[in-house]
C-alpha positions in Angstrom: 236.8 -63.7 184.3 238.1 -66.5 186.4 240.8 -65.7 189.8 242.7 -68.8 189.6 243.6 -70.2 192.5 247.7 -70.5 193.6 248.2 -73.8 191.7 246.6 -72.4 188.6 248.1 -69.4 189.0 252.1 -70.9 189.6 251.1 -73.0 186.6 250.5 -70.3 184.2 253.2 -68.6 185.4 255.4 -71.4 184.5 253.4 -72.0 181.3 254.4 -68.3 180.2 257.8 -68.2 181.8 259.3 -70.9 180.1 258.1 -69.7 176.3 256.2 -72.3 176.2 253.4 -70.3 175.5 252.1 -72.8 172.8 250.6 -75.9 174.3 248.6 -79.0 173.0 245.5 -80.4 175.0 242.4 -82.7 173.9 244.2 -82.4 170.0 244.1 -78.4 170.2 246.5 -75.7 170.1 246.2 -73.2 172.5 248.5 -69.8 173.2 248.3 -68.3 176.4 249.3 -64.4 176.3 249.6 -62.1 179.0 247.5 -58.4 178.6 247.1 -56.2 181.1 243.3 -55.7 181.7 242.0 -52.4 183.4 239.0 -53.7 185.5 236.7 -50.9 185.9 235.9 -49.9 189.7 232.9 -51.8 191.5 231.1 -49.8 194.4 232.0 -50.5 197.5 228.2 -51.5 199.0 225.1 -53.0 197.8 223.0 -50.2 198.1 225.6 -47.9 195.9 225.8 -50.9 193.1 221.8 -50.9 193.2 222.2 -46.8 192.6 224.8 -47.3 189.8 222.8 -50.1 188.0 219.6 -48.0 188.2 221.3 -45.3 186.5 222.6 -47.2 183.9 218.8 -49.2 183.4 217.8 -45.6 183.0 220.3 -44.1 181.0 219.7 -47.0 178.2 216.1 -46.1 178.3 216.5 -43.0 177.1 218.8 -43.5 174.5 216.3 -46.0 173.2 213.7 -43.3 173.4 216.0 -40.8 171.9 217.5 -38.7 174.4 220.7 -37.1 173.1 224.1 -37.7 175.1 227.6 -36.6 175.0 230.4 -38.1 173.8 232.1 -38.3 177.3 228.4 -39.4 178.2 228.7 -42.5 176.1 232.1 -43.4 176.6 231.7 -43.7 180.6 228.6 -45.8 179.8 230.7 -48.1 177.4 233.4 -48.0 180.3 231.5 -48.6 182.6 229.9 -51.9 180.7 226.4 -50.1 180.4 226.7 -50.0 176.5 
């Protein structure tokens, strides 16, 4: 993901606003569309995001070596972009 700065973003904005969604550059098309995207939570501190990625590390491990999981198990891992 990019965070456009406030030219890029006013740009867009007009881009969108003014259906002119459609645009041509370098002899391609392109359609811009707006989606809202749910960015999952990052920890607050280093020392948490070093906890949260060793869990994950681990987590994978064992599902390589054959550990079972739950289905709400899985789906925070996939959430959470461990998967």
């Amino acid at each position: 993901m990019k965070k456009l700065n406030e030219h890029e973003a006013k740009l867009l904005k007009e881009i969108i606003c003014e259906n002119n969604a459609i645009f041509e550059m370098g002899n391609c098309l392109y359609n811009v569309s707006m989606v809202d995207a749910k960015l999952p939570a990052r920890p607050k501190n280093k020392s948490e995001t070093t906890k949260v990625q060793q869990k994950y590390e681990q987590t994978k491990l064992d599902i390589l070596n054959g550990k079972n999981f739950s289905i709400d198990e899985v789906v925070e891992m996939m959430d959470c972009g461990a998967l």
